[in-house]
N, C-alpha and C positions, 0 to 999 in steps of 0.2 A: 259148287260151281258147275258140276256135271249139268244140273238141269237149266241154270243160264245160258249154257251153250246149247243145247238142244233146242230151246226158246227161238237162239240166233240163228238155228241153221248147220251150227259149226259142229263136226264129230266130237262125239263122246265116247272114253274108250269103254270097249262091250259091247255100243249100240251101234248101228246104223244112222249114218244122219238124216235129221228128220228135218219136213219142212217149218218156215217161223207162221206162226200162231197167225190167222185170217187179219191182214190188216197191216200186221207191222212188218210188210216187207219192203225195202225201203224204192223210194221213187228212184227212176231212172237219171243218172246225174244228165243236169240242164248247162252245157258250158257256159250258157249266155243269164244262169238266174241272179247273178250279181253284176250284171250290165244297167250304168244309171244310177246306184246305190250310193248314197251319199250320208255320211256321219252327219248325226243331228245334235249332236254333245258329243264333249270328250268326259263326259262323268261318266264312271263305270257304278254301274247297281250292282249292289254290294244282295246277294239270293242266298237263301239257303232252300237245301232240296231235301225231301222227307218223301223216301219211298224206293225200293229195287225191289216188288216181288219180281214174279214168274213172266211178267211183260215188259220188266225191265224198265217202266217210265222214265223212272226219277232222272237214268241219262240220256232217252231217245230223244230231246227237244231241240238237244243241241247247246242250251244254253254255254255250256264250257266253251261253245265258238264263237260268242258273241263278243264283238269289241268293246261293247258300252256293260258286261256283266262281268260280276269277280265271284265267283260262285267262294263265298266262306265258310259254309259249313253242310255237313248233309250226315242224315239217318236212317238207320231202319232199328226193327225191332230185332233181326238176327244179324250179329256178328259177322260172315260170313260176307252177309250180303252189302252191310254197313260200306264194309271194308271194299267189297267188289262195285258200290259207289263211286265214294271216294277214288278209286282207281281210275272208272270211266270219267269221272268229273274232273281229277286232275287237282284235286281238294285235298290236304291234309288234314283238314281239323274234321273228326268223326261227333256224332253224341250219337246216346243208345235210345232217345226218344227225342219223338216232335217236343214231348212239355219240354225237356233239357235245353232242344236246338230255340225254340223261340226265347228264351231269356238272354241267348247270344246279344247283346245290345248294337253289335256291328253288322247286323243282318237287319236289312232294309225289308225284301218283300220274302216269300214265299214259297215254292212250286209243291202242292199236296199230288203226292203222284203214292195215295196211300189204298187199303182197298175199301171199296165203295161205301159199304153202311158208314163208316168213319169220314165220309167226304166232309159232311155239314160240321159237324163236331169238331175236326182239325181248323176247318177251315175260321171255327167261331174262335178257334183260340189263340189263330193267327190274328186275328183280328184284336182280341183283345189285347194281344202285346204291342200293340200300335204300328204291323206291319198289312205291306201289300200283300195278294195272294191271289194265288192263279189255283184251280182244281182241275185233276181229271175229270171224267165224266162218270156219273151222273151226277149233277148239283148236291138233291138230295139222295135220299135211298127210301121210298117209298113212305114219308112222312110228308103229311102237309103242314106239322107243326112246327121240323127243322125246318123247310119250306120259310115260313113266317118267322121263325130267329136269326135265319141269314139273311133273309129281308133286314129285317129289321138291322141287326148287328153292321150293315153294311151302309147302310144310309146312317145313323148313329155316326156311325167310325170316319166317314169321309176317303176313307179308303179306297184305294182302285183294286177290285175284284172281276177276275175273268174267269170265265170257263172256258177250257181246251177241249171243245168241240169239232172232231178234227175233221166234219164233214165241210163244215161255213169255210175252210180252206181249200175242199177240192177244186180243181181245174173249174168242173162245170158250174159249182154252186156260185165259184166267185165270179163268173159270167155271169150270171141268173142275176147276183146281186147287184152289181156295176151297173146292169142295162135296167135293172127294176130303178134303182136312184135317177136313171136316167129320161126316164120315164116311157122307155121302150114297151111295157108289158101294161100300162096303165094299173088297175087294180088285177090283181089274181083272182078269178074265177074259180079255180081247180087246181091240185097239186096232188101229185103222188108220191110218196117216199117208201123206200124200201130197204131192212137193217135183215140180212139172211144170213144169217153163224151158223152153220152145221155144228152141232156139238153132241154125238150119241156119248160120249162123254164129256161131264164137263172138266172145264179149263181151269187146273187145279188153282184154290185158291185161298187166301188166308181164313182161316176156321172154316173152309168153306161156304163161302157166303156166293159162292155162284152155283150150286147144289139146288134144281129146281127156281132157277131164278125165273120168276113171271117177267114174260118177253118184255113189256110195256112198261116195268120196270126201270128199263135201259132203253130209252125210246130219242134218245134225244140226235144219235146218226141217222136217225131216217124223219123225226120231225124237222128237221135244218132244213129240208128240202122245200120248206114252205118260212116256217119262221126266220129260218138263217137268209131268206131272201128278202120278206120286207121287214123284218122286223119286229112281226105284229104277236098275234096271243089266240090257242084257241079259246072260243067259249064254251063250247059244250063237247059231248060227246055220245055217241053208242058202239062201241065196243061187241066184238063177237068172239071166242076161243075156243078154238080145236082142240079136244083134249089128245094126249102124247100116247105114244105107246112103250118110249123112251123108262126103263124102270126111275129114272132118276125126278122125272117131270110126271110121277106118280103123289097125290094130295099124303098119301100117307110116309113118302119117303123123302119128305123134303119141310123145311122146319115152316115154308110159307105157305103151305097146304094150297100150292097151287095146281091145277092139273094140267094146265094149257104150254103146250111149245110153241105154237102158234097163236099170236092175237091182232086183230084188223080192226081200226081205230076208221069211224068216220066223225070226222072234226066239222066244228064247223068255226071261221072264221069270223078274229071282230072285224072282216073290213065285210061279210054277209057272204065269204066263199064260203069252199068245199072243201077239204082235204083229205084221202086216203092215204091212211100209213099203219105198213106192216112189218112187223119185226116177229122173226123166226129162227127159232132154237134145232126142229125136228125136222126139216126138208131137207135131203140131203141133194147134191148138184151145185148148178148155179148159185154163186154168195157174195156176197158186196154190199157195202151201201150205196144206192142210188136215188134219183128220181127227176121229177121232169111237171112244169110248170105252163098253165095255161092262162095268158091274161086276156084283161079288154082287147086289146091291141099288137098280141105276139104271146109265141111259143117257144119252148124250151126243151125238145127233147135229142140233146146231143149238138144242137145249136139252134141258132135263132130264125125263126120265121114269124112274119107277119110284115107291118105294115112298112112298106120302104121310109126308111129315114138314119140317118148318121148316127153309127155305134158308137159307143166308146170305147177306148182300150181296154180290152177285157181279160187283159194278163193278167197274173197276181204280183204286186211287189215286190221288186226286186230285195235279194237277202243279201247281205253282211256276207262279204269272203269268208269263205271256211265253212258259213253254217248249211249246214245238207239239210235239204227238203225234209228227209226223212219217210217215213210210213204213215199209211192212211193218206194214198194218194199226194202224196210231197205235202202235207197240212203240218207236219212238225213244228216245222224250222218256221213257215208265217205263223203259227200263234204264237210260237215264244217269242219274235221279233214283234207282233202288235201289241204282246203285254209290255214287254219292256219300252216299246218307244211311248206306247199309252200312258207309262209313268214317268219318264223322259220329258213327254211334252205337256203334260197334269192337262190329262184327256180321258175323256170316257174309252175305254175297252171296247171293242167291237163287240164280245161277248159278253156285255155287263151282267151283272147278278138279277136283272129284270127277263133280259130275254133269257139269262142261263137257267131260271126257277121258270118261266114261261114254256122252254123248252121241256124239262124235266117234271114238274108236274101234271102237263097235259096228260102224260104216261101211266104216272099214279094213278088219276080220277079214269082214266081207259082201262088199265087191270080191274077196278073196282066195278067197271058200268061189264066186263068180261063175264066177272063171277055175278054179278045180277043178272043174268041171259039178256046182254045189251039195253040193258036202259040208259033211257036221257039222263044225262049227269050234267048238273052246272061245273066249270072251273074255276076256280080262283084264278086270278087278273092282276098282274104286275106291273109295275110302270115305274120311270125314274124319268 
């Protein structure tokens, strides 16, 4: 439990308190973020939750505060953590694996908060016990071929699948979004996205699978800053990577024989834009994910400019009493309030399993066009 608290911020005895990990520090409480919030059912979705490593997911979403959720069951693979789960969830019933928790037959949907390589995989096998399911990020983990089984496995199942992409939540993104529906930006022209983790060590992790993790990999916080706005897909790509000085983002010290800490993604859009997007392991300084949008008809950088005409309300919706924003810019607490009422009201997911493989493979076919010294690469092309 010593390194879950050091994760939170909170003393450990021996160490000095450290700060929490780039991202999950939690937003600044909003008195007014449940002003207007209105129950949509009194049915409560019956979840189970599979996952506490070292970032602690499985209970940063909030879900335990949700009026419309009963969280029945939750997992990990250690003991320890199982347990300090369950604690944060407020859950009695443990199992010691996802295969275990999904035969639970009183468990409706899902939350895979597991680590990465194992996204697609857990997430196929929630699906096949005929539940919903939500995943951390990234969709897949550097295959285009679980890429195409969760495709597939998801359109099959009828099921509602999200990805907790927890940029399409920031403040600004869901400005960008709102006013794009609105038709304030006309088409995107240009977008830039930016995913900067300092990490001269990496962020310890199960079998360590973040050990020389190719940036582009994990691309899908800094591609939202285009696709999390209209929705669309890139087509192609060139790719360029800086190789690391970092020993750990050395080809011969890491199992993906990657050498780059740094990779710069030029996209090109199906609607015929542009997009630049960087994701960086080895700069250290300035870090966040950010970025900033240019259309026909209007700009996005930190707010809106272009052609005078009536915005729309570009808050983010209002949460459920009790549930906190959370980290990653208060994006918590709305994706697990969109998955839930997404199955509540038998609605597509804002993050469906189209834009979440659209988002995440762009990444994959960028590492690859990386290690080719930036060649043009086609993407495969999602839609539902």
């Amino acid at each position: 439990m010593g390194a879950s608290a050091a994760v939170l911020g909170l003393p450990v005895p021996g160490r000095g308190a450290e700060p929490p990990i780039q991202g999950l520090e939690p937003a600044p409480q909003d008195p007014s973020a449940s002003a207007g919030w209105r129950p949509i059912s009194d049915r409560r979705l019956r979840v189970g939750i599979v996952g506490y490593g070292v970032c602690q997911f499985g209970a940063a979403f909030s879900f335990q505060d949700h009026p419309n959720v009963e969280i029945v069951a939750v997992s990990d693979l250690v003991p320890e953590r199982c347990a300090a789960l369950a604690q944060a969830c407020r859950c009695a019933r443990t199992y010691p694996s996802l295969a275990t928790l999904v035969k639970d037959d009183r468990i409706e949907a899902v939350f895979v908060a597991t680590d990465a390589p194992s996204h697609a995989q857990h997430c196929l096998e929630v699906l096949e016990h005929g539940k919903h399911v939500a995943s951390a990020v990234p969709a897949v983990f550097g295959s285009l071929e679980d890429a195409d089984r969760l495709y597939a496995a998801v359109k099959r199942s009828g099921l509602k699948y999200m990805l907790f992409e927890t940029s399409c939540f920031h403040e600004d993104l869901h400005a960008m979004r709102t006013i794009y529906r609105g038709g304030g930006f006309g088409e995107l022209v240009y977008s830039e996205g930016e995913y900067y983790h300092y990490m001269p060590q990496p962020i310890p992790s199960f079998r360590d699978w973040r050990v020389g993790l190719p940036p582009q990999w994990y691309p899908t916080h800094s591609n939202a800053y285009h696709l999390g706005v209209d929705g669309g897909s890139f087509t192609e790509v060139s790719c360029l990577g800086m190789p690391s000085v970092l020993p750990h983002l050395q080809p011969a010290n890491n199992r993906y024989g990657n050498p780059f800490g740094t990779e710069i993604a030029l996209f090109r859009t199906r609607a015929g834009g542009m997009s630049r997007m960087a994701v960086s392991w080895d700069t250290p300084g300035d870090g966040g994910e950010r970025g900033r949008v240019r259309g026909q008809k209007g700009t996005f950088h930190g707010k809106f400019e272009g052609l005078k005409q009536s915005l729309p309300d570009t808050r983010r919706p209002p949460l459920p009493p009790k549930v906190q924003a959370g980290g990653h810019g208060g994006s918590h607490g709305h994706l697990m309030n969109e998955f839930v009422t997404a199955i509540l009201e038998d609605r597509r997911p804002l993050i469906d399993v189209a834009l979440a493989l659209n988002l995440t493979v762009s990444g994959i076919v960028a590492h690859t066009s990386a290690m080719k010294g930036g060649e043009l690469l086609k993407i495969p092309q999602y839609s539902l």
